[in-house]
N, C-alpha and C positions, 0 to 999 in steps of 0.2 A: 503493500500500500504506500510508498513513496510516492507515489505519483501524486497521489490523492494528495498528501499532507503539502506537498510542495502547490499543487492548486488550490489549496486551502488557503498557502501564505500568503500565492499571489491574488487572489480574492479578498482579504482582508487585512492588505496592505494597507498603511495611510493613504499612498497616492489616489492611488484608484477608488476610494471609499469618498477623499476628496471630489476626485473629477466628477462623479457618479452625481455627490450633491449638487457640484455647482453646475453640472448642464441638467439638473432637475429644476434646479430654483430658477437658472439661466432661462428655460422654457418656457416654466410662470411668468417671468417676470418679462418676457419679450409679449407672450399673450397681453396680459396689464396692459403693456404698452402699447399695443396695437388695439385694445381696445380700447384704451383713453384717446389714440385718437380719431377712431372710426367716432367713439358716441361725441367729444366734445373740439376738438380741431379740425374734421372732415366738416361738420355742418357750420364750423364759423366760416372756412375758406368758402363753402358755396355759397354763403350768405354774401360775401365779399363777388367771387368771381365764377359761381356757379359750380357745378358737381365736377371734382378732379376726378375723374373718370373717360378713360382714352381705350377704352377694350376693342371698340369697336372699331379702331383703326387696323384695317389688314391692307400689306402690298401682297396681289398678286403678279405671279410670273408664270406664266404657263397655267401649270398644273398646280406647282407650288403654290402655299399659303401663306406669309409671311405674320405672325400677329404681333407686330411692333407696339401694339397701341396697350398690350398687356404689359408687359417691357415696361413702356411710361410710365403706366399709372404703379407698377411696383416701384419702381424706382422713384416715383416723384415720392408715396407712401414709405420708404427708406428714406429719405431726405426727411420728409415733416417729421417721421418719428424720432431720428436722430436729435434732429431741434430741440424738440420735446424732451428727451432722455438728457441734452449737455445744458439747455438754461432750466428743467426743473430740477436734475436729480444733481447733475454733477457740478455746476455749479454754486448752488446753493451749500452743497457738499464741503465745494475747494472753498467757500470763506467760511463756513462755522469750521473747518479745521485753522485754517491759516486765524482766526479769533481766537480758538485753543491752545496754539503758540504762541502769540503775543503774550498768554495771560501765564506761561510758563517761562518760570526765570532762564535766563542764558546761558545754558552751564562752560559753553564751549567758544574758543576764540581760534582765528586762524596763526598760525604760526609764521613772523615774519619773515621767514628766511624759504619756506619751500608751501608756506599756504595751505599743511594740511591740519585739519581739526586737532586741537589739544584742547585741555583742560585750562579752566580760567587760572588756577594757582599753579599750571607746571612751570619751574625752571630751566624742564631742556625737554626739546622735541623730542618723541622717540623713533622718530620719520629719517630728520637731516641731524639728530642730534646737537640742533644749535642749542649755546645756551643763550636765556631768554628772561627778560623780569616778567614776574608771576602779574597778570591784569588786575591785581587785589592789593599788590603796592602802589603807592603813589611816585610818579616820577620826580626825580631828583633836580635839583634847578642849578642849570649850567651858570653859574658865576664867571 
């Protein structure tokens, strides 16, 4: 039964227990959003510019049927919902984080000699090894 135990692992690995939830939630959460905006941004644009709806556009050629006009209206419906997705979710998102930073103290300063993150009270890089006064002494007055 090795086979089994090692299928067992790769089953109930973190990764894949991860992936599993977030293209479940991912699914919900794209539904959500395609139905926030089929019920409340499809009927504002047609109130503005009539029904975004282009299905009915086909080129033929011959025999072929070309339906470009599905095409459109997918893709115009990926454009609005994205809109929808970056100023309702992500936006709103990136400043109550970038608020939750301001309101947490600084603990970190760049390093003048090679610019990587230290600590406010280090004396020496562990980067370039410069030595350095701590940002928590006061500068000494060149007489």
């Amino acid at each position: 039964m090795p086979a089994m135990s090692g299928f067992r692992k790769f089953i109930l690995r973190g990764n894949l227990v991860d992936l599993a939830v977030a293209v479940v939630i991912g699914t919900q959460f794209s539904n959500l959003v395609k139905q926030f905006v089929d019920s409340f941004i499809s009927p504002l644009l047609a109130l503005v510019g009539g029904q975004p709806d282009f299905t009915g556009l086909v080129l033929k050629v011959g025999k072929a049927k070309f339906t470009y006009g599905a095409f459109l209206t997918e893709a115009l419906s990926f454009l609005i919902s994205a809109a929808v997705v970056y100023f309702v979710i992500v936006l709103p998102v990136a400043r109550l984080l970038q608020l939750f930073d301001r309101k947490n103290a600084e603990t970190e300063r760049e390093c003048p000699e090679c610019t990587m993150k230290i600590p406010l009270a280090a004396r020496r890089c562990p980067e370039c090894t410069a030595v350095i006064r701590p940002a928590t002494e006061r500068p000494q007055p060149a007489f």
